[in-house]
PyMOL Python script that loads the backbone (N, CA, C, O; Angstrom):
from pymol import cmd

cmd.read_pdbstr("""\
ATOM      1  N   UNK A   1     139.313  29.624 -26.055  1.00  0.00           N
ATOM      2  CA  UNK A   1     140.540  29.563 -25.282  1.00  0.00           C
ATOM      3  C   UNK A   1     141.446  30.724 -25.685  1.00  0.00           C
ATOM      4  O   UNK A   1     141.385  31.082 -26.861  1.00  0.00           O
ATOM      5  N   UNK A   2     142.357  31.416 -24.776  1.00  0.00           N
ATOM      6  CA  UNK A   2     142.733  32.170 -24.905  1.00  0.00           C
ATOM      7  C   UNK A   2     144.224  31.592 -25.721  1.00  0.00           C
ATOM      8  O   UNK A   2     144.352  30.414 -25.390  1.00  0.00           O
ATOM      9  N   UNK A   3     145.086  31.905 -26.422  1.00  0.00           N
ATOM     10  CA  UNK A   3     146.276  31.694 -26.593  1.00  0.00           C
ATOM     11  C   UNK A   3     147.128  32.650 -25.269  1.00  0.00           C
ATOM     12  O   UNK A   3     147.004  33.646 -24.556  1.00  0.00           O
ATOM     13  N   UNK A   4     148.296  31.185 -25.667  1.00  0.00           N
ATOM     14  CA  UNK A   4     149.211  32.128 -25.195  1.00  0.00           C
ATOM     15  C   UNK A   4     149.553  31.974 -23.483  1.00  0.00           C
ATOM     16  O   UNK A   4     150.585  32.418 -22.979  1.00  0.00           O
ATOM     17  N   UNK A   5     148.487  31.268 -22.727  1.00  0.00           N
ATOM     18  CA  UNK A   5     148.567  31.568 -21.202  1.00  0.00           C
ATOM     19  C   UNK A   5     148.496  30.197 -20.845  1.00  0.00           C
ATOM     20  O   UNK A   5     148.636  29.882 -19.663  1.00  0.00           O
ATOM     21  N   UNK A   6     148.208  28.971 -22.104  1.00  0.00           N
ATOM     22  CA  UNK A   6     148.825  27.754 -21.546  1.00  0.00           C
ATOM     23  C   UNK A   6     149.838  26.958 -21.736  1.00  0.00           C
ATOM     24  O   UNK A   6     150.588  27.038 -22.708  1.00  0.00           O
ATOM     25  N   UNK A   7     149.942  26.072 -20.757  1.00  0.00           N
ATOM     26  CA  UNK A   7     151.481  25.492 -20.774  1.00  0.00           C
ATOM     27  C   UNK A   7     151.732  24.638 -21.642  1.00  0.00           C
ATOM     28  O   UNK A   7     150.797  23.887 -21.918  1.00  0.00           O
ATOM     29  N   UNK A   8     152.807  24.475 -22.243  1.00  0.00           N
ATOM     30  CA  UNK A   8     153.463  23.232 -23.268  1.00  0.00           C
ATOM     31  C   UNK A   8     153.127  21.978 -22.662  1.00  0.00           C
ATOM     32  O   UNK A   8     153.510  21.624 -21.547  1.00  0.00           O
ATOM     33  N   UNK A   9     152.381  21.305 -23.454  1.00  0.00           N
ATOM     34  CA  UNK A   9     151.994  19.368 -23.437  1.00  0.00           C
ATOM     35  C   UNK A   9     152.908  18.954 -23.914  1.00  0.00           C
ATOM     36  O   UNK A   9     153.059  19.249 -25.099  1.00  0.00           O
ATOM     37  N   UNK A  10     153.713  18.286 -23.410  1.00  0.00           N
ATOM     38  CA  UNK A  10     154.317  17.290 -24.296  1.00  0.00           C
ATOM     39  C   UNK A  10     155.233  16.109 -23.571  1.00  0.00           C
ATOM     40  O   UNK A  10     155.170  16.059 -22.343  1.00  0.00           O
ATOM     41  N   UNK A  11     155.889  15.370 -24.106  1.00  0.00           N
ATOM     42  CA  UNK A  11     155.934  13.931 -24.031  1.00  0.00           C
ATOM     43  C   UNK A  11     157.078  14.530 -22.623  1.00  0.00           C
ATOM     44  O   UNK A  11     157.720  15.564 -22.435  1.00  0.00           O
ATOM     45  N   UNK A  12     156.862  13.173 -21.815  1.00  0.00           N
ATOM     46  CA  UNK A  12     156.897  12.997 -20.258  1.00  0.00           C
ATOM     47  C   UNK A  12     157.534  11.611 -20.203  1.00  0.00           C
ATOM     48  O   UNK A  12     157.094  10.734 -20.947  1.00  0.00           O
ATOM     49  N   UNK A  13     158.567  11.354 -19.350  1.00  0.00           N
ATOM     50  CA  UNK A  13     159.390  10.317 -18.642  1.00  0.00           C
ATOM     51  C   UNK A  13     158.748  10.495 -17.216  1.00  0.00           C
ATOM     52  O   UNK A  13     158.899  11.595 -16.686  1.00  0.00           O
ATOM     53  N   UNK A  14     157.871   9.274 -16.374  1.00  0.00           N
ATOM     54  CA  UNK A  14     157.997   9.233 -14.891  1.00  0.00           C
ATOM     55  C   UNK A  14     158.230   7.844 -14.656  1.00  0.00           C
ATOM     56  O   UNK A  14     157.598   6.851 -15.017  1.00  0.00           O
ATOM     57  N   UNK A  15     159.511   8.011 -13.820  1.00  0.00           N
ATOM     58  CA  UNK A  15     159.992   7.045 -13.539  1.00  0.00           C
ATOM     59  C   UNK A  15     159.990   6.717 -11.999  1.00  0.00           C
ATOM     60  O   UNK A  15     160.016   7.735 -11.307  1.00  0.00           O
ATOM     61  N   UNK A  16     159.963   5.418 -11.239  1.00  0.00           N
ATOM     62  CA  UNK A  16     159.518   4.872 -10.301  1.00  0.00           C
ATOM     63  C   UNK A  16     160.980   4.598  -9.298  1.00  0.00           C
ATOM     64  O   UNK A  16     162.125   4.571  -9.748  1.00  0.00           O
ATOM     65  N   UNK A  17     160.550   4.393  -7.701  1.00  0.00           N
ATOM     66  CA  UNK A  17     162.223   4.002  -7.938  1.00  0.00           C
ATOM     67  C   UNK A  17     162.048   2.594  -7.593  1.00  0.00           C
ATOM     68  O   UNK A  17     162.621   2.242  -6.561  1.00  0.00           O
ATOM     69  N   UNK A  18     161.287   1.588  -8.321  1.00  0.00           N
ATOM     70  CA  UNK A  18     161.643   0.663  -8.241  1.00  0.00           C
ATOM     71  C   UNK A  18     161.910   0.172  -9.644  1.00  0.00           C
ATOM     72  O   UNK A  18     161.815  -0.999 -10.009  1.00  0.00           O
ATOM     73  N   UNK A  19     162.228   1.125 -10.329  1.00  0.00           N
ATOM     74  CA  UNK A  19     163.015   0.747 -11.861  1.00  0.00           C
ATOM     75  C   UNK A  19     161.635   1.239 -12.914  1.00  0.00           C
ATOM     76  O   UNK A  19     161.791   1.614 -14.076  1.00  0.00           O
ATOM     77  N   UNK A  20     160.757   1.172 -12.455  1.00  0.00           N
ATOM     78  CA  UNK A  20     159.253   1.016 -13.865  1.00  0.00           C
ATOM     79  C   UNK A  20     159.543   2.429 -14.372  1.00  0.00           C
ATOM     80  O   UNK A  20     160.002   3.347 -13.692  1.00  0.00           O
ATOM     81  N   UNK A  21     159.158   2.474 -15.867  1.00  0.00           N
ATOM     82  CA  UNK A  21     159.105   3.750 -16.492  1.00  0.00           C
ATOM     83  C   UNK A  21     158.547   3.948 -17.215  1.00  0.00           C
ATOM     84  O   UNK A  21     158.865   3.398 -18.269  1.00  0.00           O
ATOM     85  N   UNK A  22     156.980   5.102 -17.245  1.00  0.00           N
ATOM     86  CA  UNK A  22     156.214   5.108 -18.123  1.00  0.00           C
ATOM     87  C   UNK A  22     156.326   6.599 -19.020  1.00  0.00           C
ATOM     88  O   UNK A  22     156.568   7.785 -18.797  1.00  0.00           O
ATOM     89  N   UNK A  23     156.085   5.971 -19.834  1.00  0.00           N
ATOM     90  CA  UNK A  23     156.011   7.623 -21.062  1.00  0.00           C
ATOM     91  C   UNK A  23     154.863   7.618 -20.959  1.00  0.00           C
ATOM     92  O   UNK A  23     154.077   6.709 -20.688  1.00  0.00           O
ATOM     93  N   UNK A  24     154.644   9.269 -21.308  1.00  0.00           N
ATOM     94  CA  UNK A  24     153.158   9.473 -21.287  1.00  0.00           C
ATOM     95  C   UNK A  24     153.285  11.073 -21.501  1.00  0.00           C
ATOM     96  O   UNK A  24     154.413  11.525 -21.695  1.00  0.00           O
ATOM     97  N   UNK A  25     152.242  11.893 -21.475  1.00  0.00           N
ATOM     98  CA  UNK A  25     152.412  13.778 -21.622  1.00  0.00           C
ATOM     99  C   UNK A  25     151.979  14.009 -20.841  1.00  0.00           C
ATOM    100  O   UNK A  25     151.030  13.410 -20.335  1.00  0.00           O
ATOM    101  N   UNK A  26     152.906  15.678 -20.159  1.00  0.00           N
ATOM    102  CA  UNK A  26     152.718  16.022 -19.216  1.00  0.00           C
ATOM    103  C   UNK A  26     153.158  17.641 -19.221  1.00  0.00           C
ATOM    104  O   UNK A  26     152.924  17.959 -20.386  1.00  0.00           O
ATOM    105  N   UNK A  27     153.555  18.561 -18.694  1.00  0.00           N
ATOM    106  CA  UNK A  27     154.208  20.085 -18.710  1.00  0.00           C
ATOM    107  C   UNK A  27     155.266  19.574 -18.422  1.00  0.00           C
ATOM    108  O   UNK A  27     156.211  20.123 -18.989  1.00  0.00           O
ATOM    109  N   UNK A  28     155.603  18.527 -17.604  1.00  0.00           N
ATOM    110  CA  UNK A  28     156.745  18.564 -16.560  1.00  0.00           C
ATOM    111  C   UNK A  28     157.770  17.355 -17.932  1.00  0.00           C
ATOM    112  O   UNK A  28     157.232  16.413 -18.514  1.00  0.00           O
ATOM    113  N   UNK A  29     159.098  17.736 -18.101  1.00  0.00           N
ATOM    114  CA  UNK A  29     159.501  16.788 -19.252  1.00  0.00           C
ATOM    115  C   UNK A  29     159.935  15.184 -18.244  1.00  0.00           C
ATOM    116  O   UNK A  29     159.643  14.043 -18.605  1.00  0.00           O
ATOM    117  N   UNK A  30     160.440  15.440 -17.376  1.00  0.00           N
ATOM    118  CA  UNK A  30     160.906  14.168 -15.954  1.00  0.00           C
ATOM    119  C   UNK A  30     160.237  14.158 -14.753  1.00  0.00           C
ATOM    120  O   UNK A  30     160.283  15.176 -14.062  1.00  0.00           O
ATOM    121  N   UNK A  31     159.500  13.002 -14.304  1.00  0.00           N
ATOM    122  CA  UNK A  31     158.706  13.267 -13.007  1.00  0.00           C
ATOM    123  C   UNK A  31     159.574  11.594 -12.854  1.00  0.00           C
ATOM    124  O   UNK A  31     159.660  10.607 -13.585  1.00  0.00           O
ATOM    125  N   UNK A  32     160.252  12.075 -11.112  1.00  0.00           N
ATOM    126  CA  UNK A  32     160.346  10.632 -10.761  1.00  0.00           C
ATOM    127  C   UNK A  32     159.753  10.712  -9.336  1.00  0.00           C
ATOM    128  O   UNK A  32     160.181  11.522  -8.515  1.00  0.00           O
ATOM    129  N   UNK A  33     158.651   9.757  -9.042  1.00  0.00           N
ATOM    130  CA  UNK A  33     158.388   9.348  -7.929  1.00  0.00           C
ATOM    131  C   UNK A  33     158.517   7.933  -7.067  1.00  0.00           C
ATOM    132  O   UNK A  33     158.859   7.035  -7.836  1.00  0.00           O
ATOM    133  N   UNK A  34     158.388   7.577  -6.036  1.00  0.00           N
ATOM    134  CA  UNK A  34     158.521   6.786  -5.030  1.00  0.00           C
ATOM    135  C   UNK A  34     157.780   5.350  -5.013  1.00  0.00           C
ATOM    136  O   UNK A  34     158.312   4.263  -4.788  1.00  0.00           O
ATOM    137  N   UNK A  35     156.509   5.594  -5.286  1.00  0.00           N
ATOM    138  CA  UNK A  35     155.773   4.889  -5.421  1.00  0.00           C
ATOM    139  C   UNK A  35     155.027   4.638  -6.851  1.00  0.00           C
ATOM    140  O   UNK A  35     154.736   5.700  -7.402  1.00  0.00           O
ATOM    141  N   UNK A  36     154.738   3.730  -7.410  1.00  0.00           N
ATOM    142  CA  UNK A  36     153.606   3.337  -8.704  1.00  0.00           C
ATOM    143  C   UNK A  36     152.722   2.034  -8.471  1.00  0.00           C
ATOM    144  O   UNK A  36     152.435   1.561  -7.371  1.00  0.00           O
ATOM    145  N   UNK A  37     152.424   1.646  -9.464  1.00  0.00           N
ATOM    146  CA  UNK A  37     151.018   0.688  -9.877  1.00  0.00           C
ATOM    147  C   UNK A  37     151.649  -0.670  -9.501  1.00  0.00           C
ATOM    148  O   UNK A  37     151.152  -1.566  -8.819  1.00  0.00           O
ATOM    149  N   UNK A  38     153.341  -0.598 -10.341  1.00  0.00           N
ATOM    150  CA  UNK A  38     153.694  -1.651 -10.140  1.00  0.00           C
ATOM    151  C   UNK A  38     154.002  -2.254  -8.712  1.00  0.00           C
ATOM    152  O   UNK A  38     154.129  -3.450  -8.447  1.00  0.00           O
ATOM    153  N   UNK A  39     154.098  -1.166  -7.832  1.00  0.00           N
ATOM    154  CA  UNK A  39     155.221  -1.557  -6.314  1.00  0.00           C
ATOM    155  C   UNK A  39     153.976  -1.425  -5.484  1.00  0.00           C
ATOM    156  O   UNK A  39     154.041  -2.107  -4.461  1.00  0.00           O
ATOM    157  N   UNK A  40     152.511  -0.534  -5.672  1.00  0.00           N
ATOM    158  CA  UNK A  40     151.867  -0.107  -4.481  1.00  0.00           C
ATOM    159  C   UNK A  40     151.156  -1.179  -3.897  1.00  0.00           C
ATOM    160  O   UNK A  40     150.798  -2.067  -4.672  1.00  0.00           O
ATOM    161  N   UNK A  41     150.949  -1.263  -3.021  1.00  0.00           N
ATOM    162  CA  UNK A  41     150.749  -2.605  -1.833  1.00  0.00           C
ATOM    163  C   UNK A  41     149.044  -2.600  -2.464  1.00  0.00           C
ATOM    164  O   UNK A  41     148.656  -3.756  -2.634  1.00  0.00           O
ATOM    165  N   UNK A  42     148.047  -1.594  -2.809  1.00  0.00           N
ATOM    166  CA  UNK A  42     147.311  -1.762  -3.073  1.00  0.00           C
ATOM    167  C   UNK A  42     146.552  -2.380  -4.459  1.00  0.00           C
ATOM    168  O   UNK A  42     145.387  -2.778  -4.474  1.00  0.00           O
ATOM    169  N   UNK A  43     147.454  -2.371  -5.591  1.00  0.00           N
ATOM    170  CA  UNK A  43     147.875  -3.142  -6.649  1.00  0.00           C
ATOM    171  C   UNK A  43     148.323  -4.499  -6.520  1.00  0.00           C
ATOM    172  O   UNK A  43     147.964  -5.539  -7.072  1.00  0.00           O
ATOM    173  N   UNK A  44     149.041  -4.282  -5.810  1.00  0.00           N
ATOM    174  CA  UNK A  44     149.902  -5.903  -6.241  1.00  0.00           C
ATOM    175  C   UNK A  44     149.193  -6.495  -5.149  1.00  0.00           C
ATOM    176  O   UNK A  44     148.987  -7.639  -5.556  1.00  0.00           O
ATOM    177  N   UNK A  45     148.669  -6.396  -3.944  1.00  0.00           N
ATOM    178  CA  UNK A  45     147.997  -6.866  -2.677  1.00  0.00           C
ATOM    179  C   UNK A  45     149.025  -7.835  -1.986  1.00  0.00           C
ATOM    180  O   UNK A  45     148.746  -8.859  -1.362  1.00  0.00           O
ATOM    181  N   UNK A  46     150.166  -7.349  -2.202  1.00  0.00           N
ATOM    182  CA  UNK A  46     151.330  -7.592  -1.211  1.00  0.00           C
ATOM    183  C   UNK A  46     151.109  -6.659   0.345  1.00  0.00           C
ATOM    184  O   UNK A  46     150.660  -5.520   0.220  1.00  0.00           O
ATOM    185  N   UNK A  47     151.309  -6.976   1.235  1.00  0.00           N
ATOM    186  CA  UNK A  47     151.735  -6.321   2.613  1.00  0.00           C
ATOM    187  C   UNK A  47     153.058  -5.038   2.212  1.00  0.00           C
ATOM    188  O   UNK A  47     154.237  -5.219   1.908  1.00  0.00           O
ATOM    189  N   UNK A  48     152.876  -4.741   2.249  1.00  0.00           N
ATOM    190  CA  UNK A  48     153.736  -3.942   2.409  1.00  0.00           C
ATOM    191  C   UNK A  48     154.247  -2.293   2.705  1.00  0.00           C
ATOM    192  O   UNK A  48     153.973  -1.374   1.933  1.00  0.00           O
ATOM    193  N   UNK A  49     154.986  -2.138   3.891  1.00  0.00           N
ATOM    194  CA  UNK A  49     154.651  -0.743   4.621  1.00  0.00           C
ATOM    195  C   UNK A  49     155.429   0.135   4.166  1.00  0.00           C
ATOM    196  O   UNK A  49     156.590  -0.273   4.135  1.00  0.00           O
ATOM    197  N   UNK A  50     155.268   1.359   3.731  1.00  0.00           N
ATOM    198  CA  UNK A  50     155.541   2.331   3.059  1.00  0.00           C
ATOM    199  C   UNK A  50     155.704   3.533   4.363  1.00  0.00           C
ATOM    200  O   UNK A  50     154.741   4.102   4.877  1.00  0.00           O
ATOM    201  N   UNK A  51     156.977   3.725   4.695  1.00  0.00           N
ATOM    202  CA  UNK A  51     157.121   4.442   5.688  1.00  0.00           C
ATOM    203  C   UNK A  51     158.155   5.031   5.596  1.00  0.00           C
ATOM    204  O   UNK A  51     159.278   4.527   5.604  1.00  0.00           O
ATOM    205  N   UNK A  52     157.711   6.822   5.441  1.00  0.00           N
ATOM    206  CA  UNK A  52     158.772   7.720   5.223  1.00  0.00           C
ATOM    207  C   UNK A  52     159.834   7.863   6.546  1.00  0.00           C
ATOM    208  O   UNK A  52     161.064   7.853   6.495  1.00  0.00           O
ATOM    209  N   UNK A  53     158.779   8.027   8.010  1.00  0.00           N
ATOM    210  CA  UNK A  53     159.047   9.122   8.398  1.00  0.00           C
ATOM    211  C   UNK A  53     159.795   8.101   9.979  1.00  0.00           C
ATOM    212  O   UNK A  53     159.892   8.483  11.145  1.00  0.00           O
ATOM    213  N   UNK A  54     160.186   6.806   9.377  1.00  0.00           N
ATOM    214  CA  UNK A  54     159.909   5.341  10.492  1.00  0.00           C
ATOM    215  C   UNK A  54     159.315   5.345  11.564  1.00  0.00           C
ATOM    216  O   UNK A  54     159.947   5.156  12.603  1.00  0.00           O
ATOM    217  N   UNK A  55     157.836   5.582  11.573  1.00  0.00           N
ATOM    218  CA  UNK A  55     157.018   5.573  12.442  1.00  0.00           C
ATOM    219  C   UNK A  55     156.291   4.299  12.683  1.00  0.00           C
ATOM    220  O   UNK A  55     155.765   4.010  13.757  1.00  0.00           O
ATOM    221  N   UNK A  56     156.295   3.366  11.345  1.00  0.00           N
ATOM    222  CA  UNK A  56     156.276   1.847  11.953  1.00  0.00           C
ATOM    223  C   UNK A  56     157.450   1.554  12.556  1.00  0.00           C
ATOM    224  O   UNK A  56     157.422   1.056  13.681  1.00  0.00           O
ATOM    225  N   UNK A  57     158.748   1.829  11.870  1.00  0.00           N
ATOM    226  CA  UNK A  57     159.486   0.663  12.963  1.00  0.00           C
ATOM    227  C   UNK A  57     159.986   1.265  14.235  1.00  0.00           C
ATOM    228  O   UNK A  57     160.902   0.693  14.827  1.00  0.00           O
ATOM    229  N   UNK A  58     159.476   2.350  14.705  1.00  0.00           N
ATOM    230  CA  UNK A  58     159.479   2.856  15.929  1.00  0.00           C
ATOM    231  C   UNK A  58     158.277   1.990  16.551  1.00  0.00           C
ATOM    232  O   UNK A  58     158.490   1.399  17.609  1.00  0.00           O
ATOM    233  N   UNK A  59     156.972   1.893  15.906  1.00  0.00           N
ATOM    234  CA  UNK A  59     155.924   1.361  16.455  1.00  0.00           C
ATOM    235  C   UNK A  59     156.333  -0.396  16.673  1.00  0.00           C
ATOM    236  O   UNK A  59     156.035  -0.874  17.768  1.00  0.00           O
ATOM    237  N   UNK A  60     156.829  -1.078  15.903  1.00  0.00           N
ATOM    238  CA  UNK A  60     157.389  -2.778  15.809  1.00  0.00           C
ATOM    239  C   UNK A  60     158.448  -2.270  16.890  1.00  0.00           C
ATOM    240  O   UNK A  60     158.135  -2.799  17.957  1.00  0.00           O
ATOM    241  N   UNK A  61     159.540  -1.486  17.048  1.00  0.00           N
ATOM    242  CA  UNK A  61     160.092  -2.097  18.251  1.00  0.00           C
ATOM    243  C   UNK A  61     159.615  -1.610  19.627  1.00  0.00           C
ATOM    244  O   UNK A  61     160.174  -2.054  20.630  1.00  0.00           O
ATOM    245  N   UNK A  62     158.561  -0.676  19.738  1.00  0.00           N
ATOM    246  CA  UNK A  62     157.826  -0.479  21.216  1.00  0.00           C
ATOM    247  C   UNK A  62     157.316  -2.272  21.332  1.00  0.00           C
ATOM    248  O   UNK A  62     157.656  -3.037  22.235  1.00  0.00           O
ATOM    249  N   UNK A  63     156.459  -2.601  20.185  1.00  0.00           N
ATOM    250  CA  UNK A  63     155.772  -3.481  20.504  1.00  0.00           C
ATOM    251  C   UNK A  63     156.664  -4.419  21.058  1.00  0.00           C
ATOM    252  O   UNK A  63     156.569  -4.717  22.249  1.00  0.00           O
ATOM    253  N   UNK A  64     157.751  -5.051  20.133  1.00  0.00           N
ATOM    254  CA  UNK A  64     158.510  -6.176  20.645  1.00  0.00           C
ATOM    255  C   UNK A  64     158.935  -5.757  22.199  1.00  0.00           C
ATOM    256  O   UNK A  64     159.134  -6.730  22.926  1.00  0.00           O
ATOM    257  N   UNK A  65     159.065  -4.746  22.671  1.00  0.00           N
ATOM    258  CA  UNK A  65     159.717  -4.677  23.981  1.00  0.00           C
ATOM    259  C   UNK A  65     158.310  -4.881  24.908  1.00  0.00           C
ATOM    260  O   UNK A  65     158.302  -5.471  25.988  1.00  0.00           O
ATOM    261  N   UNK A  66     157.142  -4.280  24.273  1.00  0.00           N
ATOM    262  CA  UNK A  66     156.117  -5.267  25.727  1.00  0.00           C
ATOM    263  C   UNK A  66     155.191  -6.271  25.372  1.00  0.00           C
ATOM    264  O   UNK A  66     154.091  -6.379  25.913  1.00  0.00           O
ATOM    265  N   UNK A  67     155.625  -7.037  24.440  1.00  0.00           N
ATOM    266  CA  UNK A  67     155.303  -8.468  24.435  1.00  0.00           C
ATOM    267  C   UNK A  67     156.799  -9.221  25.519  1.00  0.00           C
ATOM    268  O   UNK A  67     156.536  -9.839  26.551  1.00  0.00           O
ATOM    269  N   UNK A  68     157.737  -9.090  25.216  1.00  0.00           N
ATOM    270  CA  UNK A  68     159.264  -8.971  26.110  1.00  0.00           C
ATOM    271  C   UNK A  68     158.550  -9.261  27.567  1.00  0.00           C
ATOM    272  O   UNK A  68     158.208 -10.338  28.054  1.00  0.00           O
ATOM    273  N   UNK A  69     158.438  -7.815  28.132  1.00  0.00           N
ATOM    274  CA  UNK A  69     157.824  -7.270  29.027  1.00  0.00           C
ATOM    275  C   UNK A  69     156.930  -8.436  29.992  1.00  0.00           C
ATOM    276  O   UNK A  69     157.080  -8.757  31.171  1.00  0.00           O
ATOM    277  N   UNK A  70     155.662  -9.041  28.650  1.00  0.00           N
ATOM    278  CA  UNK A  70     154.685  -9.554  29.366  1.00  0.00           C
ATOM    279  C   UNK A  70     154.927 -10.844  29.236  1.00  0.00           C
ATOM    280  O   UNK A  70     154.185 -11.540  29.928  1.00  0.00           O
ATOM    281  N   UNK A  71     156.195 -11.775  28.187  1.00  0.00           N
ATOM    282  CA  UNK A  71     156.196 -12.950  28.527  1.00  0.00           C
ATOM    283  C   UNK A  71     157.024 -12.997  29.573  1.00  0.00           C
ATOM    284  O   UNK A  71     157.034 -14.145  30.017  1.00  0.00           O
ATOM    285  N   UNK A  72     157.660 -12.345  30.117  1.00  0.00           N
ATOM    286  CA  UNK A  72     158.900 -12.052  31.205  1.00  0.00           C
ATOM    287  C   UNK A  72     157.479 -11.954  32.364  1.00  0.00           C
ATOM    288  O   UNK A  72     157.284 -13.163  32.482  1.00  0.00           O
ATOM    289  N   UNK A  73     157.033 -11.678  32.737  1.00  0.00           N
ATOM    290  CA  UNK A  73     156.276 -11.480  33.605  1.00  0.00           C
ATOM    291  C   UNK A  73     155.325 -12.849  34.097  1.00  0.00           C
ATOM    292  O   UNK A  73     155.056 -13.243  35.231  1.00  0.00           O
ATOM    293  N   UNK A  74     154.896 -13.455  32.588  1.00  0.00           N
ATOM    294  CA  UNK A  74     153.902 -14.621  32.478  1.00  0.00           C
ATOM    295  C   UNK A  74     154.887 -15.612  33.360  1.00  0.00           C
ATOM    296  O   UNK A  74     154.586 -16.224  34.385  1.00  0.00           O
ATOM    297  N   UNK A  75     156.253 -15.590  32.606  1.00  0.00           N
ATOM    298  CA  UNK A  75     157.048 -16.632  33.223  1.00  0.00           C
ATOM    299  C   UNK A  75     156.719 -16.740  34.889  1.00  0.00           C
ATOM    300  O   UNK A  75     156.120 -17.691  35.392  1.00  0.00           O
ATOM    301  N   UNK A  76     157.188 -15.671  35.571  1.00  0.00           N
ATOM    302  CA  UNK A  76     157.290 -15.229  36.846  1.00  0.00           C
ATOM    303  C   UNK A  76     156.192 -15.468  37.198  1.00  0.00           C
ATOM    304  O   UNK A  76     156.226 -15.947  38.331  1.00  0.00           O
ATOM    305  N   UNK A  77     155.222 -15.387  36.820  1.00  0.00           N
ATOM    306  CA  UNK A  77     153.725 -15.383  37.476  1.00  0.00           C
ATOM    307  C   UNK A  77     153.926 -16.923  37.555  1.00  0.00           C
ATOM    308  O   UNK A  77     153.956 -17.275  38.734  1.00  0.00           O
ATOM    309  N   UNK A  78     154.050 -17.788  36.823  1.00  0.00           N
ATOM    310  CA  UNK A  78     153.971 -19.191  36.393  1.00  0.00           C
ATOM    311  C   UNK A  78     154.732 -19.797  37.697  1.00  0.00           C
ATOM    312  O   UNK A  78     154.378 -20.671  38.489  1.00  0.00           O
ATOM    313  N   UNK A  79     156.204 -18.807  37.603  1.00  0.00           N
ATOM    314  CA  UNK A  79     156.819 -19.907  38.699  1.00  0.00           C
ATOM    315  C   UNK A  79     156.481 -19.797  39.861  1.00  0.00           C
ATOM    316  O   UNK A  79     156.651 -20.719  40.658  1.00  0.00           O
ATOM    317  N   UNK A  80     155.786 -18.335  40.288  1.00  0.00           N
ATOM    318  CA  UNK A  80     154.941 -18.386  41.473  1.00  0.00           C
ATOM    319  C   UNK A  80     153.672 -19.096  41.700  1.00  0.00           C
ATOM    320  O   UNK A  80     153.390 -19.479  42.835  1.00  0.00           O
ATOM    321  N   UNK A  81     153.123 -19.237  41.002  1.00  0.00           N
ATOM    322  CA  UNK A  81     152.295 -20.432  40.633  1.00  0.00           C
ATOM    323  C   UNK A  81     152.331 -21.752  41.695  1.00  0.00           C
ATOM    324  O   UNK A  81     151.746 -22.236  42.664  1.00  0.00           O
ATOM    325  N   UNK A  82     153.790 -22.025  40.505  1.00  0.00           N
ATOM    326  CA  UNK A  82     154.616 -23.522  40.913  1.00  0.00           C
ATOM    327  C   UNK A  82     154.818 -23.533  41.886  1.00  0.00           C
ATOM    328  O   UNK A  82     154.249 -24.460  42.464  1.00  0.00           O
ATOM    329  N   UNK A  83     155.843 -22.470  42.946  1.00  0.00           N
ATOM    330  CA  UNK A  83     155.941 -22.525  44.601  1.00  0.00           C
ATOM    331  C   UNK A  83     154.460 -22.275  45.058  1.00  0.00           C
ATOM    332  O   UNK A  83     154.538 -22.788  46.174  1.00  0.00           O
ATOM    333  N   UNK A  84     153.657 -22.003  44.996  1.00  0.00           N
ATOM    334  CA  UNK A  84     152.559 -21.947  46.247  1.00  0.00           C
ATOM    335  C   UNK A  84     152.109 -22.961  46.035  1.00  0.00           C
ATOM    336  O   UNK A  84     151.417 -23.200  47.024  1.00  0.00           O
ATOM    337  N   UNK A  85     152.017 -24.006  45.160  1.00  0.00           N
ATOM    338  CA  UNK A  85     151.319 -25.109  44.825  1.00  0.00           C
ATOM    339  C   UNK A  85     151.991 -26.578  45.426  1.00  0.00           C
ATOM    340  O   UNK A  85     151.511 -27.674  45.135  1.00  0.00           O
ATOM    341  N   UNK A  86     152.997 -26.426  46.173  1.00  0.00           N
ATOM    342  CA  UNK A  86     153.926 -27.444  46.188  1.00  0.00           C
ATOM    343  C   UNK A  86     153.868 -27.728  47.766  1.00  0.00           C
ATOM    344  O   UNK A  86     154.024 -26.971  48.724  1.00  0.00           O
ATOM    345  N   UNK A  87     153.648 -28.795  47.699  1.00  0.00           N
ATOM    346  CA  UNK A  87     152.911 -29.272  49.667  1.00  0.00           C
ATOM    347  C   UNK A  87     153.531 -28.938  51.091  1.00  0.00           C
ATOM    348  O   UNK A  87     153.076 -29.070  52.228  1.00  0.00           O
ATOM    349  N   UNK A  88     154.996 -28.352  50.503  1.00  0.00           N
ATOM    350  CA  UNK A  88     155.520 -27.868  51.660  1.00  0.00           C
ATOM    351  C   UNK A  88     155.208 -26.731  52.156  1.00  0.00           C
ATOM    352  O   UNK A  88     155.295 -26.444  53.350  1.00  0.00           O
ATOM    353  N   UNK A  89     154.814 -25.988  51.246  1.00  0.00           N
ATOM    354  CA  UNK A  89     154.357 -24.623  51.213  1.00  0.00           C
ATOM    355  C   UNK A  89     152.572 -24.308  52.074  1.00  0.00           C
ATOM    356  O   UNK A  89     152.102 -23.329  52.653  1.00  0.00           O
ATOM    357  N   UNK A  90     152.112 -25.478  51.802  1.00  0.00           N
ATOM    358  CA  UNK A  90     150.893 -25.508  52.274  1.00  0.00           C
ATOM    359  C   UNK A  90     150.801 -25.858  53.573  1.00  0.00           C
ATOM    360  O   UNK A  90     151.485 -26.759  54.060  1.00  0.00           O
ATOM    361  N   UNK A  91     149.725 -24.990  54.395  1.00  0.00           N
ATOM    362  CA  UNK A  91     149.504 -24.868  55.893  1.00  0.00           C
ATOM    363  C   UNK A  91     148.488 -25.686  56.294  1.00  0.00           C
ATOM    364  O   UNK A  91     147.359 -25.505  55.837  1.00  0.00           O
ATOM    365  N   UNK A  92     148.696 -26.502  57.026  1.00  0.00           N
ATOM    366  CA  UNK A  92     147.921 -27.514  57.660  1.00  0.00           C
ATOM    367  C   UNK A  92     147.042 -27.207  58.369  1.00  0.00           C
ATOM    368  O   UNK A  92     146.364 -28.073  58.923  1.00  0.00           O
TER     369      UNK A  92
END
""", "prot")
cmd.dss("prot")
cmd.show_as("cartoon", "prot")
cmd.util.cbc("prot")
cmd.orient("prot")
């Protein structure tokens, strides 16, 4: 190994932002990131959506507006239903 052209090891704070904080060595003396072991949905096997950029809850409220959409429609279909079915309506 050459001296001289590598970087300083040494003791490291990364901290989480859901409070967790592990020591450990690193170049970098503070690393805080977003996500860890303790919070990641794939660890703990909680649900849970991790969304920077809110592209789920753009996606949850398209959805809620055409489920909306199609029980609003079901209704209507239903009550047309109900009038053609009703004996006055029917042709002798």
């Amino acid at each position: 190994m050459k001296k001289g052209i590598h970087p300083q090891y040494k003791d490291s704070t990364i901290t989480c932002a859901c409070g967790e904080v592990i020591h450990t060595r690193s170049t970098k003396p503070n690393v805080k990131v977003d996500i860890c072991s303790k919070c990641h949905p794939f660890f703990t096997g909680k649900q849970k959506l991790v969304d920077s950029a809110g592209v789920v809850d753009r996606f949850i409220r398209r959805y809620e507006k055409t489920q909306k959409k199609q029980s609003k429609k079901s209704e209507q279909d239903a009550a047309e239903d109900k009038k053609e079915k009703t004996p006055e309506n029917e042709v002798k």
